[in-house]
LUMZA-197048 format. One record per residue (C-alpha): residue in one letter; x, y, z. Coordinates in steps of 0.02 Angstrom, whole numbers, plus 32768, in hexadecimal, padded with zeros to 4 digits. Example, Ala and Ser with C-alpha at 12.3 -4.5 7.8 and 13.67 -1.06 7.14 Angstrom:
BEGIN
a82677F1F8186s82AC7FCB8165
END
This chain:
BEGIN
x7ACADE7B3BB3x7AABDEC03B05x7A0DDF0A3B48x7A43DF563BD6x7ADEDFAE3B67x7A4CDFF43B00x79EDE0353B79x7A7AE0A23BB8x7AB9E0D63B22x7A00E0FE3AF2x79F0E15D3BA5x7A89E1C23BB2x7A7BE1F73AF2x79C9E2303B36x79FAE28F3BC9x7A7DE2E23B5Bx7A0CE30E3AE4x7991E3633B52x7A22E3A43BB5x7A44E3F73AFDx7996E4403AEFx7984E47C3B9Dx7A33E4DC3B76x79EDE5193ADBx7958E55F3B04x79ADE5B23B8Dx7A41E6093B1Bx799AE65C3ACFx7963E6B83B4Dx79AFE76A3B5Bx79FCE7563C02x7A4DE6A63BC5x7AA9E63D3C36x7AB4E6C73CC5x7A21E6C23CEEx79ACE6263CB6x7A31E5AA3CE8x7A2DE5C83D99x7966E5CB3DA3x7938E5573D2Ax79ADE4C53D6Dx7923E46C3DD8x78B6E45F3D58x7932E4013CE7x795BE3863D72x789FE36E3D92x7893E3513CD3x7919E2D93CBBx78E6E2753D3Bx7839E2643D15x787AE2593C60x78DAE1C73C7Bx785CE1703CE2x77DDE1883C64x7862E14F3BDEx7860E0B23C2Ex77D7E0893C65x7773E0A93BABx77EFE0643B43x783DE0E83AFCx78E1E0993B18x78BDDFF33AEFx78EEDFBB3A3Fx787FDF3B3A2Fx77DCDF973A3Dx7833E02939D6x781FDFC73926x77D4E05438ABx77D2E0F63894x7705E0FE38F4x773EE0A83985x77CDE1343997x7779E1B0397Cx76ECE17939FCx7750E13E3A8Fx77BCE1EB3A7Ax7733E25D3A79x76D9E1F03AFBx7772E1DB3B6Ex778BE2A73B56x76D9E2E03B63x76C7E2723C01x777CE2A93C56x775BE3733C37x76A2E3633C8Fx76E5E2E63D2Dx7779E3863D34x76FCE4003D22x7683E3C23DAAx7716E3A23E26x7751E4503DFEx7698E48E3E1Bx7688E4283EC9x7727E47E3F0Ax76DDE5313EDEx7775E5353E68x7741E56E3DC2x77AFE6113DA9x77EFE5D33D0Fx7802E6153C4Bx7795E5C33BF4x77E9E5BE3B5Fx7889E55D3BB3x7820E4E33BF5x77B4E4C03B57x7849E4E43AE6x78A9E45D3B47x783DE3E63B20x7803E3FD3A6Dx78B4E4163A34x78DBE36F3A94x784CE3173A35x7880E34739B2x7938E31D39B9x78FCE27639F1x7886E2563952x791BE27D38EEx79A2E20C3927x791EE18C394Dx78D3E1983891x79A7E1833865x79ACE0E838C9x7921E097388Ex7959E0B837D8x79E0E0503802x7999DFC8384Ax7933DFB637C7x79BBDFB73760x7A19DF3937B8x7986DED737D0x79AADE2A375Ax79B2DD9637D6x7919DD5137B4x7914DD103875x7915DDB8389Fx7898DE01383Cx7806DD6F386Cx784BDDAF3929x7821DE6238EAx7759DE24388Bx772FDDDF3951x7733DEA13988x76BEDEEE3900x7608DEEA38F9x759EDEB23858x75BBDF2437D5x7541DF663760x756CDF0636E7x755EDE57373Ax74B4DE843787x745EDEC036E3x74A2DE233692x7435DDDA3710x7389DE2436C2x73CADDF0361Cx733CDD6335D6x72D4DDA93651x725ADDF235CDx728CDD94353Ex720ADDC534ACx720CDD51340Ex723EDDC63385x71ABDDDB32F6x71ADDE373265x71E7DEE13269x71A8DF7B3209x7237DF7C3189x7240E04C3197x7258E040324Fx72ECDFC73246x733FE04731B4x731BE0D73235x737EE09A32C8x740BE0313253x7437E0EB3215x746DE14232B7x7490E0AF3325x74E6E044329Ax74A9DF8E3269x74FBDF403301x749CDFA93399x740ADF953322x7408DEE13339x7423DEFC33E6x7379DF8D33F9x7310DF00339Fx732EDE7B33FDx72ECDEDC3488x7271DF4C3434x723BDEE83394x718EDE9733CCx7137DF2F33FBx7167DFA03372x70E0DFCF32FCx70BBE0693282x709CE0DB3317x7169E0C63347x71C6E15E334Fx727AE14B3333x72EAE1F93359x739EE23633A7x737FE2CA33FFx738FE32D3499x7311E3AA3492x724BE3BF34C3x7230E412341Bx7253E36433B8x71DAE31C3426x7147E38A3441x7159E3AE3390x7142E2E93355x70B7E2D032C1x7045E2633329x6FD7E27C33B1x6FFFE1DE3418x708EE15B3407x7087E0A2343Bx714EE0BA3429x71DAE13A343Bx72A5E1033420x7305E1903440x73B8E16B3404x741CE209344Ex7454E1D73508x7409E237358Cx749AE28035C2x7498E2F5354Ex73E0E33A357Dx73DBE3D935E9x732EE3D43643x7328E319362Bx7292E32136AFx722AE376362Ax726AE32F35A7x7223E27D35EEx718BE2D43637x7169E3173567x718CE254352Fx70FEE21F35A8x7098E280354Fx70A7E24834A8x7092E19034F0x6FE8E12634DDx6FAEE0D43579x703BE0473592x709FE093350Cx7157E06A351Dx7205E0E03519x72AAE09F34E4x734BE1023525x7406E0F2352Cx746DE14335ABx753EE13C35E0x752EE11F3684x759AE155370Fx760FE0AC372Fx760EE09A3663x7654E1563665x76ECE13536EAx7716E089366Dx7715E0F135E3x7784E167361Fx77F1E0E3367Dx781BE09635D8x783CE1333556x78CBE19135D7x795CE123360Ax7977E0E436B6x798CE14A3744x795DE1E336E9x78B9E19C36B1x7890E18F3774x78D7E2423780x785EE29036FAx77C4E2143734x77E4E27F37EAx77CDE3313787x7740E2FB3732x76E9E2B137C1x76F8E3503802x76BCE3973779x762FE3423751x75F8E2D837D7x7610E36A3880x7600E40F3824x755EE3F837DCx7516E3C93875x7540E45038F7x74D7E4E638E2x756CE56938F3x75C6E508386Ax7533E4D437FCx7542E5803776x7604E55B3768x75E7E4B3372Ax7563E4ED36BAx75D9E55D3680x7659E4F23665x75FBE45B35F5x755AE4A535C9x74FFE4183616x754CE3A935A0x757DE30435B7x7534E2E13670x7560E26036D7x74D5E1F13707x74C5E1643768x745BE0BE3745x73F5E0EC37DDx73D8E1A337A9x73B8E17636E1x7328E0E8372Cx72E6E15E37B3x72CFE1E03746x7264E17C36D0x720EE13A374Cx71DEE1EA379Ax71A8E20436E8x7119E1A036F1x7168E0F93695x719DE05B36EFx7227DFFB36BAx721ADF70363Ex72C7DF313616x737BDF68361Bx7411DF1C35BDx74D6DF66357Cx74E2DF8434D6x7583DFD73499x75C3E0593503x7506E091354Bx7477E03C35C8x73EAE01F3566x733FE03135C9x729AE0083591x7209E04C35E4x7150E03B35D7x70D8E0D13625x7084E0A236A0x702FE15A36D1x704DE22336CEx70E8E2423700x70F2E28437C3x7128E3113826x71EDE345381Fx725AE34838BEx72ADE40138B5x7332E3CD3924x7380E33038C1x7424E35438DBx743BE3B03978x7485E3533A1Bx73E2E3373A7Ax7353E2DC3A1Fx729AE2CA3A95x7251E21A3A73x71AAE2073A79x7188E17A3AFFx70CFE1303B5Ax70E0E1773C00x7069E1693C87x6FAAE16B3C5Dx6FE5E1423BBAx7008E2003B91x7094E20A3B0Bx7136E2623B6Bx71DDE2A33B0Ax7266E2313B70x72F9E2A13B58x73A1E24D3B1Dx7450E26F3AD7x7442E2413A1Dx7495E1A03A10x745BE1733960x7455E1B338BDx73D3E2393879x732FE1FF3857x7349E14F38B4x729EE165390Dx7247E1483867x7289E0853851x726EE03438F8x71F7DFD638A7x7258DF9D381Bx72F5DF723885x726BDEF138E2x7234DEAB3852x72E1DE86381Cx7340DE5638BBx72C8DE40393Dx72F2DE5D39F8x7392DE0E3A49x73B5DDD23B08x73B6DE683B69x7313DEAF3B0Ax7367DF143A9Dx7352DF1039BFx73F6DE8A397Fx744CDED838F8x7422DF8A3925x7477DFF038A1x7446E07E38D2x74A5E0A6395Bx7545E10E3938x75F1E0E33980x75D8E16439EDx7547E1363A26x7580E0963A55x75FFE0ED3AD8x7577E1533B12x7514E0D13B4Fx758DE07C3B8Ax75C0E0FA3BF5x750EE1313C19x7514E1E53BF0x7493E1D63B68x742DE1B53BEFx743CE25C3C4Fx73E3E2CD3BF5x7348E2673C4Dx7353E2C93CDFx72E8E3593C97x7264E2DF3C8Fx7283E2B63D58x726FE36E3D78x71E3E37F3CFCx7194E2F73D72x7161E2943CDDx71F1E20D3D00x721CE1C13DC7x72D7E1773E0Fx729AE0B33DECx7215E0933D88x71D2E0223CEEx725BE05A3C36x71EEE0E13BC8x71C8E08C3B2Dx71A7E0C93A7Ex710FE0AE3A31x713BE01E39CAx7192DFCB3A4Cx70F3DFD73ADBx7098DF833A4Fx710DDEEC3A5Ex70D4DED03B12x7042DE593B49x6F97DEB23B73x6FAEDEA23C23x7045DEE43C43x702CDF723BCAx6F77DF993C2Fx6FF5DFA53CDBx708DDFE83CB3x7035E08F3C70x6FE9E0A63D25x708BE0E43D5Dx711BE1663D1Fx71A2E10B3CCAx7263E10D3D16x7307E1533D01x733FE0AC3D37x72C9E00A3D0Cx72CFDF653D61x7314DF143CE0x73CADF4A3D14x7383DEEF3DBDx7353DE3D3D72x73BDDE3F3CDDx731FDDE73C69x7368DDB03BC4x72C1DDA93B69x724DDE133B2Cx71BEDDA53B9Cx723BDD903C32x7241DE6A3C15x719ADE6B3C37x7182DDE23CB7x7214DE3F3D11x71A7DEE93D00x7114DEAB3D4Dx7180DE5D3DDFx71AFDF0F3E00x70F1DF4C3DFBx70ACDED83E62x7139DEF83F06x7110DFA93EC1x7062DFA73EF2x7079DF683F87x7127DFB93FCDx7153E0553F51x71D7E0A63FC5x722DE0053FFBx7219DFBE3F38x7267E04C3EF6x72FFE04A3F7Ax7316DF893F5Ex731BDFA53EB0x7377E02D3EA2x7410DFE93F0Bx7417DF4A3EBDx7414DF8B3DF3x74A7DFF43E2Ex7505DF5C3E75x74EADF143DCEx7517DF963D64x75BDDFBF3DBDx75E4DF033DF4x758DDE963D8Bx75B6DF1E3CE5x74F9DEF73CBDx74D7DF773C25x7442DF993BADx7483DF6D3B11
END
């Protein structure tokens, strides 16, 4: 009963607030309510409905998977995203696309954004109110593994029995970390510093290029990284001044330490409020092209947010691999040993498309296109996340941290998947067919089945949503099932297969997690 007196609060206070935005963006328009009323007034009742099916359907209205401020902000903009294109295609079907664009995008941004803003005052308050500690053990069972709790994991991992330490060193990093964080850097550091450790806090290339030595077997850099402005080159000069198997120790505030940071100084409710602004600020701005200069503009590249995935990914592209990671104070602490010259940059990290390079058929490396689902520079650790977490039922990496919150909706709802198509009309990808791999992943298969599977194009949709394997060997034993009837029936294979991964995916909710 409670539930149900939620969700229609929660749905009428949603109809009347894009009622409110439609109204709005009408009143702008020079000809007002005379005019735009009348014509636009399908449209809105095509909206709403698809709006509040939507709602509903992803959870948008559903208080228990609305718990934080990312899980509101990703079911909103996925609910909206998903409600304007199912209008927009109806609209399209029916020839009936004589419509301002600006009331029919305005309606929905200003919506979205009324939404965040009540929602982010709502879950202020709950969190507030939250002190039953029944409740809040009901409230852990809905969140995923924080950073935190999984680099506690790796803790001990690479334990090092601490030596003797070059006295100088030791003074160096006590005086701009402090004796505490000190302790902390040796602990993980101490064994393999010798007279050829540099110890600095700085953000620029200058401080590095410009060191006294030729080659280093270490580098500490105190300063976080979020503070350097062409970080990429900044690593890339680091590499440099390496040895062979030389090591780099870093600190950076990472993007869920940011959010706690700022949850804590402001007061409830308006701590929410400002954590919205500067999300906006520094997590969207700097990554749309058209908004990229104002948010230079604004912060000077100053104080960037970066995520755990981007600060690892980025070393990694760098040419190091990662050693160890542990929390110490207020930063991530990450050491790294090089492992090679650093390699080539992706120009588009940020953009909404990314092109993955996968094995295709003959073995020829294809870019699988894809809605960006994880953070920047994510491609460079898929070897790391397998070291630490290994693969879980379904085939997928446990643990995978690198996946945004918005990612997660995406795949749920499949439409990261779409942009695949161009590589069905490039004819490098067919309807059914074996998943495109990465390189690291093909390498995981057995001989034999990576010798077949490259003799054919790989599939928008693989046979795994057909057998459901929960196993990396069942994947493959499930993959060479499909190539065999292939070889011998490709039409009628493909049709079977096709038909029945549908049935599962709309009946049997069978996803790739």
């Amino acid at each position: 009963m409670e539930k149900s007196r939620f969700r229609i609060i929660t749905l009428s206070m949603d109809i009347v607030i894009l009622a409110m935005s439609f109204l709005f963006m009408v009143w702008t328009k020079p000809a007002s309510l005379r005019h735009y009323l009348p014509s636009h007034s399908l449209f809105f009742i095509a909206l709403a409905v698809v709006w509040l099916v939507v709602s509903l359907i992803n959870g948008k209205m559903h208080r228990g998977k609305i718990i934080n401020f990312s899980s509101l902000f990703n079911r909103v903009i996925g609910s909206n995203i998903i409600s304007i294109a199912i209008t927009a295609l109806v609209m399209y079907s029916f020839r009936d696309m004589n419509y301002s664009r600006t009331i029919v995008l305005g309606t929905v941004v200003v919506a979205t954004l009324l939404e965040l803003i009540f929602g982010t005052v709502y879950i202020a308050y709950k969190k507030a109110s939250l002190q039953d500690y029944e409740e809040y053990e009901k409230y852990k069972t809905y969140r995923k593994p924080n950073e935190y709790d999984l680099v506690s994991e790796l803790n001990g991992k690479y334990s090092e029995t601490v030596t003797e330490v070059h006295p100088g060193i030791i003074t160096a990093i006590r005086n701009e970390a402090g004796p505490e964080m000190a302790e902390a850097i040796i602990r993980m550091t101490g064994p393999k510093l010798s007279h050829l450790t540099a110890v600095l806090s700085t953000t620029t290339i200058f401080n590095i290029e410009s060191l006294i030595e030729d080659k280093y077997t270490y580098i500490i850099n105190l300063h976080r990284i979020n503070d350097i402005k062409k970080l990429d080159d900044f690593l890339d000069a680091v590499n440099s001044k390496l040895e062979e198997k030389g090591y780099f120790f870093c600190c950076v505030e990472t993007k869920d330490q940011r959010k706690r940071r700022i949850i804590k100084k402001f007061w409830p409710v308006f701590n929410y409020i400002y954590y919205f602004f500067d999300f906006i600020l520094k997590r969207i701005l700097p990554k749309l092209k058209f908004t990229r200069p104002l948010y230079f503009f604004l912060t000077h590249g100053n104080n960037a947010v970066i995520s755990r995935a981007e600060a690892l990914g980025r070393l990694s592209r760098a040419g190091f691999r990662i050693r160890q990671e542990s929390f110490i104070g207020n930063n991530l602490c990450i050491e790294a040993k090089k492992n090679g010259a650093p390699l080539p940059r992706n120009e588009n990290i940020y953009g909404p498309l990314i092109a993955l390079p996968r094995v295709g058929k003959n073995g020829k490396i294809i870019k699988v296109y894809k809605l960006r689902t994880m953070h920047p520079y994510s491609e460079y650790i898929q070897d790391y996340i397998y070291r630490l977490h290994d693969l879980q039922n379904g085939g997928k990496f446990k643990n995978d941290f690198r996946i945004t919150s918005w990612g997660a909706v995406c795949r749920k709802i499949w439409l990261d998947e779409l942009p695949m198509l161009l590589n069905f009309f490039k004819g490098e990808m067919k309807i059914v067919g074996v998943r495109p791999l990465s390189k690291q992943y093909f390498e995981l298969y057995k001989e034999d089945v990576r010798i077949k599977r490259i003799k054919y194009k790989p599939g928008l949709i693989p046979p795994f949503y057909a057998d459901m394997p929960e196993d990396l060997d069942s994947i493959q034993a499930s993959e060479m099932k499909y190539l065999d009837l292939y070889d011998k029936h490709p039409l009628l294979t493909d049709f079977k297969y096709f038909w029945k991964s549908g049935w599962n995916i709309l009946f049997r909710h069978a996803r790739s997690k």
